[in-house]
C-alpha positions as CSV (number, residue, x, y, z in Angstrom):
1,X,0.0,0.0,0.0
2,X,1.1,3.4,-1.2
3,X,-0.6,6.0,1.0
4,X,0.4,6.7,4.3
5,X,-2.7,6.1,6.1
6,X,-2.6,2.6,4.5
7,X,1.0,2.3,5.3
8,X,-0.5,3.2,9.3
9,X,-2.8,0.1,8.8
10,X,-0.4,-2.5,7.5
11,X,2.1,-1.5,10.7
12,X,-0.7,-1.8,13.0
13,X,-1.2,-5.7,11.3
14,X,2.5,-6.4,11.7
15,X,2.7,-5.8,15.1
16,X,-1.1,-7.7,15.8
17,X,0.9,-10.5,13.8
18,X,3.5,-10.4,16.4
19,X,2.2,-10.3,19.4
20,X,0.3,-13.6,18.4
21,X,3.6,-14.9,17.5
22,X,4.8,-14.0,20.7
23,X,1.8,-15.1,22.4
24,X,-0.8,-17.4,20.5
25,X,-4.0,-18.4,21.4
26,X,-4.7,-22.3,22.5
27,X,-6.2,-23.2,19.3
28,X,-9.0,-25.3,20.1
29,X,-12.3,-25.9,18.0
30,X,-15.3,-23.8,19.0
31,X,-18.6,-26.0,19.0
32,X,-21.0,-23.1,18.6
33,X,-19.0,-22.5,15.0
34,X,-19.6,-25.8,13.5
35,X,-21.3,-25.5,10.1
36,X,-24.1,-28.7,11.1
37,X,-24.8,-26.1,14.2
38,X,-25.1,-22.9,11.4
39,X,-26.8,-25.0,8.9
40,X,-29.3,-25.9,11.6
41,X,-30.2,-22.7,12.4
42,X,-30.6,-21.8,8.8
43,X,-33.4,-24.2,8.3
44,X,-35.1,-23.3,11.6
45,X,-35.9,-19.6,9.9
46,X,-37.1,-21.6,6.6
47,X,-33.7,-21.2,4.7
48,X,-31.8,-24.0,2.6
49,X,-28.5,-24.7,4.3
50,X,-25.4,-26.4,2.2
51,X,-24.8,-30.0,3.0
52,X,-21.5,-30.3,5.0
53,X,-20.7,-33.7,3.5
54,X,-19.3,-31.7,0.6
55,X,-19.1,-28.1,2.1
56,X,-16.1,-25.6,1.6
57,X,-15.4,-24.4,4.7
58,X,-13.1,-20.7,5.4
59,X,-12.3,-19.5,8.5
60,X,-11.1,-16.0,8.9
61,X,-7.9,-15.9,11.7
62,X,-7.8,-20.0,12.3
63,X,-4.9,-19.6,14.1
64,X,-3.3,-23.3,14.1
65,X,-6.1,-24.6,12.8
66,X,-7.8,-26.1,16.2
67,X,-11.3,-25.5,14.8
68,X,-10.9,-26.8,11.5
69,X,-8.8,-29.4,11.8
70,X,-11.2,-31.6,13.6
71,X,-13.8,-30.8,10.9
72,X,-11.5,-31.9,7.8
73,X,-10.8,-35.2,9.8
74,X,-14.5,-36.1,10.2
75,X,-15.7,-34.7,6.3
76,X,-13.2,-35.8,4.2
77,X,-15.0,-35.1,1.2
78,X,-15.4,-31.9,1.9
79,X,-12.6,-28.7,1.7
80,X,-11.4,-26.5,4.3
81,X,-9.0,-23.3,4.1
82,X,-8.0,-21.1,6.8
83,X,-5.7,-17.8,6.9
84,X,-4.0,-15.9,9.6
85,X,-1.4,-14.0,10.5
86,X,0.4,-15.6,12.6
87,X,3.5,-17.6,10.9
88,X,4.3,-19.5,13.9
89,X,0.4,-20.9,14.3
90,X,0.1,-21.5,10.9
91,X,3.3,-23.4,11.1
92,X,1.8,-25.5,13.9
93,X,-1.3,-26.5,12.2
94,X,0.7,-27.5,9.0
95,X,2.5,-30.0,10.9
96,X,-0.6,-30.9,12.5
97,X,-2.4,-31.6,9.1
98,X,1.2,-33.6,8.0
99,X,0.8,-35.7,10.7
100,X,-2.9,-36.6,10.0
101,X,-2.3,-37.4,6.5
102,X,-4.9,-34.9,5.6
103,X,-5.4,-33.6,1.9
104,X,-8.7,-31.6,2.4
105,X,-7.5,-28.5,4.6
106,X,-5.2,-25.9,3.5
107,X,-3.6,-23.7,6.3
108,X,-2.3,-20.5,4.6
109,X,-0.3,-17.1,6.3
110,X,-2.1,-13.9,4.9
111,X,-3.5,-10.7,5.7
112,X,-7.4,-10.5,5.6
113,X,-6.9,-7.7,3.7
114,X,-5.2,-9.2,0.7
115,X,-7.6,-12.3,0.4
116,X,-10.0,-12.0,-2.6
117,X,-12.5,-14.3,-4.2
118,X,-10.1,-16.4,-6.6
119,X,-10.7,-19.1,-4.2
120,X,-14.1,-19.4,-5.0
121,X,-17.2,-19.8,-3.1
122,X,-17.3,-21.0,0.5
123,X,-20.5,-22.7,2.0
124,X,-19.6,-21.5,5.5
125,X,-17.1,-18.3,6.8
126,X,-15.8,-18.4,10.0
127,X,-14.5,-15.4,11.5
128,X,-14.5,-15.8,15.3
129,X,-12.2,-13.4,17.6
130,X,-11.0,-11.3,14.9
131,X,-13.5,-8.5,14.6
132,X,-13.2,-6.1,17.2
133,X,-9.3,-6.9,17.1
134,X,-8.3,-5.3,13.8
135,X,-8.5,-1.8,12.7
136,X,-11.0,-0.2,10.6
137,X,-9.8,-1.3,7.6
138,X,-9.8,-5.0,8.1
139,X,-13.0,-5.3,9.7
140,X,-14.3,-3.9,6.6
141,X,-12.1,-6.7,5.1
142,X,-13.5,-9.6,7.0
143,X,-17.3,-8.4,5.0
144,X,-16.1,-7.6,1.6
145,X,-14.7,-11.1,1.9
146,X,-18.3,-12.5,3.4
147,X,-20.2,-10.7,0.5
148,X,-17.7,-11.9,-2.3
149,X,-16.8,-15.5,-1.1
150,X,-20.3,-16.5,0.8
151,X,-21.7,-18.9,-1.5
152,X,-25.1,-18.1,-2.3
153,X,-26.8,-20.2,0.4
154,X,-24.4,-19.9,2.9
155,X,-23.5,-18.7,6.2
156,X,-21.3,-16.5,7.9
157,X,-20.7,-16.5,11.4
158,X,-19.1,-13.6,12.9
159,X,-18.0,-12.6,16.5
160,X,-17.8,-9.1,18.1
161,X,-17.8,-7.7,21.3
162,X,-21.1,-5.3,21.7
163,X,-21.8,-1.7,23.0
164,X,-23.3,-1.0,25.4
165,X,-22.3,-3.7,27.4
166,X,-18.8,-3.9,26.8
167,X,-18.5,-0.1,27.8
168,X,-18.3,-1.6,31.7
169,X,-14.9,-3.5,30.5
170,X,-13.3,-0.5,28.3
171,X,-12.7,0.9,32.3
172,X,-10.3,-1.9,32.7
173,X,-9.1,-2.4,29.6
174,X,-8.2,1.4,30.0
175,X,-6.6,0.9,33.8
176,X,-4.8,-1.4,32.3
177,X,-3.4,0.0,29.5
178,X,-2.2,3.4,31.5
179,X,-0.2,0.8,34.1
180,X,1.6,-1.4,32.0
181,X,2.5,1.2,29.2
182,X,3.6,0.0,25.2
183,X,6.7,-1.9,26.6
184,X,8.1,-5.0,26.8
185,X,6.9,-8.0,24.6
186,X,3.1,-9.0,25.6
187,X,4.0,-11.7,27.7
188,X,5.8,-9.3,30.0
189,X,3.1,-6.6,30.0
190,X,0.5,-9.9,30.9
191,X,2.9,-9.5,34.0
192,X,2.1,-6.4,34.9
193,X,-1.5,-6.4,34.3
194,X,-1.6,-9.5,36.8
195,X,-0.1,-7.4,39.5
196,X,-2.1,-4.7,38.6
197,X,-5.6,-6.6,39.0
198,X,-4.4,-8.5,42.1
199,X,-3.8,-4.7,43.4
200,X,-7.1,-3.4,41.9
201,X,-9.3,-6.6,43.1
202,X,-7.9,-6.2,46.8
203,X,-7.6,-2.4,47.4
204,X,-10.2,-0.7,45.6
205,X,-13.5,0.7,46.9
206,X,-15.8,-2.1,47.5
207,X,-18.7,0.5,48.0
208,X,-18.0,2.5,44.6
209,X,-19.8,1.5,41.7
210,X,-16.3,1.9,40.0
211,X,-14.7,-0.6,42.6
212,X,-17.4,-3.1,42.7
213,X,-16.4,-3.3,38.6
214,X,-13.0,-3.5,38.8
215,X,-13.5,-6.1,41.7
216,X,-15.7,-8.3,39.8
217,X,-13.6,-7.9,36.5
218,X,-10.1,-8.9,38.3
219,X,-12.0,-12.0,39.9
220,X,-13.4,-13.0,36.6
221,X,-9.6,-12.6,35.0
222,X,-7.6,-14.5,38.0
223,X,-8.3,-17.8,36.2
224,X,-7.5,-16.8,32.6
225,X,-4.9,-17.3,30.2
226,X,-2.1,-15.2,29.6
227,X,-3.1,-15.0,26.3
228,X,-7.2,-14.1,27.1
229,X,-5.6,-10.8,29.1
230,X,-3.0,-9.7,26.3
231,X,-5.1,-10.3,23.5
232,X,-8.5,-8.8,24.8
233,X,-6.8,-5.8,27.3
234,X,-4.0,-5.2,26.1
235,X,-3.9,-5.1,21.9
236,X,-3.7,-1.7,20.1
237,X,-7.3,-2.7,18.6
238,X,-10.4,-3.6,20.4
239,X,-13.1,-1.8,19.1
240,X,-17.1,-2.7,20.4
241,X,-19.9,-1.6,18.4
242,X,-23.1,-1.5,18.9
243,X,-25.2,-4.5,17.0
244,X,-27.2,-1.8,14.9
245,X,-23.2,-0.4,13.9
246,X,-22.7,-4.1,12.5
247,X,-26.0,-4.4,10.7
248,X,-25.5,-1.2,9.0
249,X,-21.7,-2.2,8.4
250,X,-23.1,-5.8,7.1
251,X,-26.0,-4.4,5.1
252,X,-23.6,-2.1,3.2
253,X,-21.8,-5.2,2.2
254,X,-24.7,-6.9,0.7
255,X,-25.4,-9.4,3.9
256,X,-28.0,-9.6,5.6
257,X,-29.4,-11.0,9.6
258,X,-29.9,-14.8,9.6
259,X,-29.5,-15.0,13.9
260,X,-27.3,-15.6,16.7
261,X,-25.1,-19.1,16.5
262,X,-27.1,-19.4,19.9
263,X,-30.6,-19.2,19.2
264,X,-31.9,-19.2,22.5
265,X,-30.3,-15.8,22.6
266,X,-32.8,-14.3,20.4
267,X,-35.6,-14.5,22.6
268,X,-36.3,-12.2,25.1
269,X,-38.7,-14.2,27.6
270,X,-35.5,-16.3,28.1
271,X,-34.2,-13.0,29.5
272,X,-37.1,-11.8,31.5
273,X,-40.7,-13.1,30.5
274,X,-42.8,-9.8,31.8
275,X,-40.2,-7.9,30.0
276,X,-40.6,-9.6,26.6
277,X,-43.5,-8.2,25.5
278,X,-42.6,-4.5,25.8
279,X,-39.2,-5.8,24.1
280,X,-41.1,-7.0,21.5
281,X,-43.6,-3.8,21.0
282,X,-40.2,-1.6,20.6
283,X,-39.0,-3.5,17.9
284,X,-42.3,-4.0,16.3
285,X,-41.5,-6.7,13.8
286,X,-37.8,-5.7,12.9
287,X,-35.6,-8.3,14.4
288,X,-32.6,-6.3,13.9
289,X,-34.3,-3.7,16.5
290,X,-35.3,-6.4,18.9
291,X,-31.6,-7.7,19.2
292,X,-30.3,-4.3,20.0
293,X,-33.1,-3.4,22.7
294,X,-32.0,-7.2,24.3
295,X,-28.3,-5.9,24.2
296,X,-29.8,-2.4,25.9
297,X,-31.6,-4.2,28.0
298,X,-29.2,-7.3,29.3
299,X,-25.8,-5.2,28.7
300,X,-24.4,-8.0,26.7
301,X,-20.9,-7.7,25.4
302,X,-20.4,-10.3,23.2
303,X,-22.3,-11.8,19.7
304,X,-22.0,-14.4,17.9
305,X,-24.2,-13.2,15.0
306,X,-25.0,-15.2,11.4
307,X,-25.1,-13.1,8.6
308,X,-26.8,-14.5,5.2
309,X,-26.8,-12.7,1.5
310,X,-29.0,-9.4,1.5
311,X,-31.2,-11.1,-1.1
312,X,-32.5,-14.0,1.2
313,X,-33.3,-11.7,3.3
314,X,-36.9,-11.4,2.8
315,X,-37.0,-15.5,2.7
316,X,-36.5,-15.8,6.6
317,X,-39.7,-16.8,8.6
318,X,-39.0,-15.5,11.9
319,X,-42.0,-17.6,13.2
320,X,-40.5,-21.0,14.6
321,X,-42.6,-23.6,14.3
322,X,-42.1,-26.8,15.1
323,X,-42.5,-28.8,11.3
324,X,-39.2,-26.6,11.0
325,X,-37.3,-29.0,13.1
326,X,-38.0,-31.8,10.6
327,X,-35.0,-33.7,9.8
328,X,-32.8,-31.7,12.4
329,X,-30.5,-33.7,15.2
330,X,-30.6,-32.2,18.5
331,X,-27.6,-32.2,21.1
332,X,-28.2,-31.7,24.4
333,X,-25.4,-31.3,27.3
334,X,-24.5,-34.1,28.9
335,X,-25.4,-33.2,32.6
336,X,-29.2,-32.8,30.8
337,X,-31.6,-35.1,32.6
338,X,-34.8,-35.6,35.0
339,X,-34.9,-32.9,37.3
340,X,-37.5,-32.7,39.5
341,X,-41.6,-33.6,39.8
342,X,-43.7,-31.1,41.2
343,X,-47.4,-30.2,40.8
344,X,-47.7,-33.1,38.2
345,X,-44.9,-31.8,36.1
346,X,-42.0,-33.5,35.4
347,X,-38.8,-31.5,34.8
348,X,-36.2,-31.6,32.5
349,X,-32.6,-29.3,33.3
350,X,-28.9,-29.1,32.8
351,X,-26.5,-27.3,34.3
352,X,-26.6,-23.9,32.4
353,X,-30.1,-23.0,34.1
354,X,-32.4,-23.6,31.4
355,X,-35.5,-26.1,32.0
356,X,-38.6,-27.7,30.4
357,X,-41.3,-28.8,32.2
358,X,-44.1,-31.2,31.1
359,X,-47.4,-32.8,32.3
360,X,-47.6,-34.8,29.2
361,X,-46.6,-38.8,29.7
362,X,-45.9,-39.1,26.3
363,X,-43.2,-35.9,25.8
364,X,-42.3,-37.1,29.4
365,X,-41.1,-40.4,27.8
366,X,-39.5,-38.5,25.0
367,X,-37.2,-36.7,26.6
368,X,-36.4,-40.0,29.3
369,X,-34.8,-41.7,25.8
370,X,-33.2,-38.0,24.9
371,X,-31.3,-38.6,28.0
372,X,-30.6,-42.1,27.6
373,X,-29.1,-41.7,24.6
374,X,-27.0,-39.4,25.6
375,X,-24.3,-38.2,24.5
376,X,-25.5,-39.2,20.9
377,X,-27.9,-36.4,19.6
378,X,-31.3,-37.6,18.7
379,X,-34.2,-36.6,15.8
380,X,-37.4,-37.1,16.0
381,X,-37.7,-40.3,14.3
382,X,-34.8,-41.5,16.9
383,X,-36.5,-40.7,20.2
384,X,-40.3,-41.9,18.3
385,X,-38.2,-45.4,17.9
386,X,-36.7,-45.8,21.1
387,X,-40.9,-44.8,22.2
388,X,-41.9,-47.8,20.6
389,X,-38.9,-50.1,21.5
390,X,-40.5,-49.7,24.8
391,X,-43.5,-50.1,23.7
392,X,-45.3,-46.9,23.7
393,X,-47.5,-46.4,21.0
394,X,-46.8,-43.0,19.0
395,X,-49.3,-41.4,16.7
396,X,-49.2,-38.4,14.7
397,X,-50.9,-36.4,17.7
398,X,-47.9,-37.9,20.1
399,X,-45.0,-37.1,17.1
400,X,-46.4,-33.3,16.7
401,X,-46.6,-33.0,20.7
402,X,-42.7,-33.6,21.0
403,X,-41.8,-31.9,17.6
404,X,-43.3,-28.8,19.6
405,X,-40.8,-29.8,23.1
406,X,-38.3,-30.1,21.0
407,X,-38.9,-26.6,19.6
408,X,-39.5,-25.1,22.8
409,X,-36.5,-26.6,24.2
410,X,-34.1,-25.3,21.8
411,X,-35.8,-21.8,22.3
412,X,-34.8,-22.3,25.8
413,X,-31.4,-23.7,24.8
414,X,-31.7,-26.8,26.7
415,X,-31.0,-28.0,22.7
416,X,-28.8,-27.8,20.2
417,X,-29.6,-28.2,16.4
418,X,-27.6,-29.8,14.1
419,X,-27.9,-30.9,10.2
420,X,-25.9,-34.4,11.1
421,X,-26.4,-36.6,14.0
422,X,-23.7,-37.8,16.0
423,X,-22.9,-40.6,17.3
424,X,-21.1,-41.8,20.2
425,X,-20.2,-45.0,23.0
426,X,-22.7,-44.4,26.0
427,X,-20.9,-47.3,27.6
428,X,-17.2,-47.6,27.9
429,X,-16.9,-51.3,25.8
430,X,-14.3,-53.6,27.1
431,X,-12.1,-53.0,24.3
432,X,-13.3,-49.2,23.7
433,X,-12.4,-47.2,20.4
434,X,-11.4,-43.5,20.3
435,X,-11.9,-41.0,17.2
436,X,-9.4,-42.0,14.7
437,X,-8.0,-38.3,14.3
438,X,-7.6,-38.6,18.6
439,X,-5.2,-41.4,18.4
440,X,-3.3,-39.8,16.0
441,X,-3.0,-36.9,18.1
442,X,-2.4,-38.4,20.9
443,X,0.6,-40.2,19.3
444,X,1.8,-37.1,18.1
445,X,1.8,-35.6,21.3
446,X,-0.8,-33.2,20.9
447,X,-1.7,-31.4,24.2
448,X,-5.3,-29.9,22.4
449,X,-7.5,-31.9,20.3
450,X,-11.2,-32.2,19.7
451,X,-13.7,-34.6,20.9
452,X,-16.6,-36.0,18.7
453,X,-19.0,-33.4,19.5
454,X,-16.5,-30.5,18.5
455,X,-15.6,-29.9,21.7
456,X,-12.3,-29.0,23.3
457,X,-10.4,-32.0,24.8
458,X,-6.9,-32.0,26.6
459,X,-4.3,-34.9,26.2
460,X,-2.2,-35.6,29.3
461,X,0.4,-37.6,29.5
462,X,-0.8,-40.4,30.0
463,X,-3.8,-40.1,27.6
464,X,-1.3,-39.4,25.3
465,X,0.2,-43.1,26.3
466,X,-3.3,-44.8,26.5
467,X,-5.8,-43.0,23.0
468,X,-3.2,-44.0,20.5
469,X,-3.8,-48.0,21.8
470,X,-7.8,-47.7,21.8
471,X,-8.3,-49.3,18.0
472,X,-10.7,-51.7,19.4
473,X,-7.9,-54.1,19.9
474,X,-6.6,-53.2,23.4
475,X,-8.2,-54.1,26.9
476,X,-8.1,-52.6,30.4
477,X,-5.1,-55.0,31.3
478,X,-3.0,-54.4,28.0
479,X,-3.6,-50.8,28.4
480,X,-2.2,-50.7,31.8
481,X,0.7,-52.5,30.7
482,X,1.8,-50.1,28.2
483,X,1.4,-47.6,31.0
484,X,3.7,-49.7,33.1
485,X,6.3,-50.3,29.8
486,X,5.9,-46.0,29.3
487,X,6.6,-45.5,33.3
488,X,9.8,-48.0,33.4
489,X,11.0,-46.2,29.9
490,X,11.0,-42.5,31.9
491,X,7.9,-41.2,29.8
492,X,6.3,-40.6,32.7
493,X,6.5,-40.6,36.4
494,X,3.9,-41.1,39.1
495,X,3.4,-39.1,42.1
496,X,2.2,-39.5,45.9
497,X,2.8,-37.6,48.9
498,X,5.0,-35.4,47.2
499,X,7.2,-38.8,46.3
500,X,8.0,-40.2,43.3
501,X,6.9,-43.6,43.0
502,X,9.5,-46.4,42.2
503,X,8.5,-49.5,43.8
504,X,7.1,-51.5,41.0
505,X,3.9,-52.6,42.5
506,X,2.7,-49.7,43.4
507,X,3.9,-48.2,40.0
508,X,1.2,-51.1,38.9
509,X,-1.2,-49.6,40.8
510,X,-0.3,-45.8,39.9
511,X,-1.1,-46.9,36.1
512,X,-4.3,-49.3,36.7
513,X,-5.8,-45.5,38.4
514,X,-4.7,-43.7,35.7
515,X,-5.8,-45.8,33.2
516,X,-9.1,-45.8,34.7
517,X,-9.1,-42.0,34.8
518,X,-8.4,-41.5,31.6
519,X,-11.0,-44.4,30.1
520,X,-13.4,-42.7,32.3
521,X,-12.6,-38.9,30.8
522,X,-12.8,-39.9,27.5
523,X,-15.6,-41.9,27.3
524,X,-17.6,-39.3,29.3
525,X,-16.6,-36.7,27.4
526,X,-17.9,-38.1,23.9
527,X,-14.6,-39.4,22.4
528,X,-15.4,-43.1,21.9
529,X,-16.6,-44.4,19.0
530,X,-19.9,-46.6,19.2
């Protein structure tokens, strides 16, 4: 770039490229970004939504390629490309990719600003934590390259933190800044912030409203990563806006509001039920206006929002009804079960606070085989088959009455939709079998990988002894032998009391507990195969 004020814009992407050299991200995968969980919400609001089987898949800022990684080992047949900055993540995820032996993801080092549409159209763009963290410029990037690469019945998802909400945190992020100063690398000035939020979380004035913020913000932050702090308070860019600034900003791209990636979000009697209506009689029926009163209203500071082409615009039915659900897979968590009976309801929960309450025996039934066959999602036609397995009879009546739970308890977000079902050991088999892409992890001595639902999963040591053995061919007592053969090689070393332990029958013992720990993590955590 020629001018000086683009000159200004490509220094200010150097030096965002290397502080995430200097301090990058855990690249993990992000389960509310998965294109089944975007094309799912698509054909809630009545829109077609691109196969994933076959999908092209770009992610905007993939970092080492945590999120799409797992995604190109489960769809081989369809393409994934992702771009960053950062030399030293791409790097990581090429070796990564190497190592899997996969053909179908690309992993490339580029500015935002330079990518165009020569690589054709993409089903589904990604762009999550990248937003708010680039200057002007490249967030106008990040939707030229929506408008010009989103295929025409695709999805973008797009992340961004939101005003007014974030307005509480830009005190902090401002505290912050004027005490640690511009020098020193990032990790250093992560350092100082740390010392500066112990400081603020002890010594400032519980009774002010400005030190019952600061308070709350420094406990919130004691737990979080070095790279969380640098990245989010301590970047030259991180720039809220309010959600009607990135409609307007969208809509003069061409895109269009499709929703939040978490559609329970988009309802305000979720938020407060004898607030709703008023909510609602704001907005009238523009949905764009409704989400911004919610942010007024809840202070929210971040979105997740999915943005479709301007001209399908007028082909989203905002009113969910259940027929919409046809064909969908539903994933619940997996602390989702029976609640509570009261009043001749029975009630369903987890452990976010959402619930579902019903007096009807047959929906009660329905969402008894949900849980049972957890953590495998379930369709309608699933949960009406396990019905009549135990023999309940189901008739159209029945079907419609849990189509409509099932709608209602993805408004509630007790649900998940999804355009594939998964499927996943309930039971940990006597000769179990992990996720082929997890054993090869594991054997390379991957710290981060991704379970079967999409979700984050960390390797220890001895996980990383144990996954690459669970081919179906290994049991208990062969596992905890090659726990044994890894602990007399040096790999690793077992601890009690502070002491190392050496005596060779209680190394035995050391590995048949560890062994069992880590059968009993993965297979609860949804990274066995059936």
């Amino acid at each position: 770039m020629t001018t000086h004020f683009g000159t200004a814009v490509q220094a200010a992407i150097a030096r965002n490229a290397a502080s995430y050299d200097d301090l990058p991200y855990v690249s993990h995968p992000f389960p509310q970004t998965h294109p089944a969980r975007l094309g799912a919400v698509a054909r809630i609001f009545r829109l077609t939504a691109p196969d994933l089987s076959r999908a092209r898949v770009l992610e905007l800022g993939c970092a080492a390629g945590g999120n799409l990684i797992p995604l190109a080992a489960r769809h081989p047949d369809a393409y994934f490309l992702g771009v960053d900055l950062s030399q030293r993540q791409i790097e990581e995820g090429q070796q990564r990719i190497a190592a899997l032996g996969l053909s179908n993801v690309n992993l490339r080092r580029q500015s935002l600003t330079d990518l165009r549409s020569k690589d054709g159209g993409f089903d589904y763009i990604i762009c999550h934590g990248v937003y708010s963290w680039v200057p002007e410029q490249v967030r106008d990037a990040i939707l030229r390259i929506a408008r010009e690469n989103l295929a025409p019945h695709g999805v973008a998802f797009i992340s961004y933190n939101v005003q007014p909400g974030w307005r509480l945190r830009q005190t902090l992020r401002d505290a912050l800044g004027l005490h640690v100063g511009p020098h020193g690398s990032l990790r250093e000035r992560v350092a100082r912030a740390r010392e500066m939020l112990s400081f603020l979380e002890q010594n400032t004035p519980a009774e002010t409203t400005w030190g019952s913020i600061f308070r709350a913000e420094a406990a919130n932050l004691r737990m979080a990563d070095d790279s969380y702090i640098g990245h989010e308070f301590l970047e030259d860019c991180n720039e809220p806006c309010s959600f009607s600034e990135f409609m307007a900003s969208a809509g003069s791209h061409g895109l269009a509001y499709l929703g939040e990636a978490g559609l329970s979000t988009m309802m305000p009697e979720n938020m407060n039920p004898a607030a709703a209506p008023l909510l609602r009689a704001l907005a009238g029926d523009n949905q764009v206006s409704l989400e911004q009163h919610m942010d007024i209203f809840t202070g929210r500071t971040f979105r997740q929002t999915l943005l479709i082409h301007k001209e399908r615009e007028s082909k989203c039915v905002r009113k969910i009804t259940p027929d919409a659900l046809a064909g969908l897979h539903f994933l619940a968590r997996t602390d989702f079960g029976f609640s509570r009976e009261a009043d001749g309801n029975a009630f369903f929960a987890d452990g976010s606070g959402a619930w579902f309450s019903t007096q009807d025996p047959g929906v009660r039934k329905a969402m008894e085989a949900v849980v049972a066959r957890l953590p495998d999602s379930s369709s309608i036609d699933e949960l009406v088959a396990a019905m009549e397995l135990r023999g309940a009879s189901v008739d159209e009546a029945m079907r419609s009455r849990i189509a409509d739970a099932l709608m209602r308890m993805t408004l509630v977000g007790l649900l998940t939709g999804s355009t594939e079902p998964m499927r996943i050991a309930r039971a940990l088999a006597a000769k179990p079998v992990a996720c082929p892409m997890l054993r090869a992890d594991a054997a390379a001595g991957v710290l981060h990988s991704a379970n079967l639902r999409h979700e984050p999963i960390r390797l220890d040591i001895i996980a990383q002894v144990v996954t690459p053995l669970l081919d179906g061919g290994a049991d208990r007592d062969a596992l905890i032998a090659a726990t044994i053969a890894a602990a007399d090689a040096g790999r690793v070393t077992f601890q009690r009391a502070g002491q190392t332990v050496v005596e060779p029958a209680d190394v035995a013992v050391c590995a048949a507990e560890h062994v069992d720990r880590v059968l009993g993590h993965l297979q609860s955590n949804a990274c066995l195969i059936a």
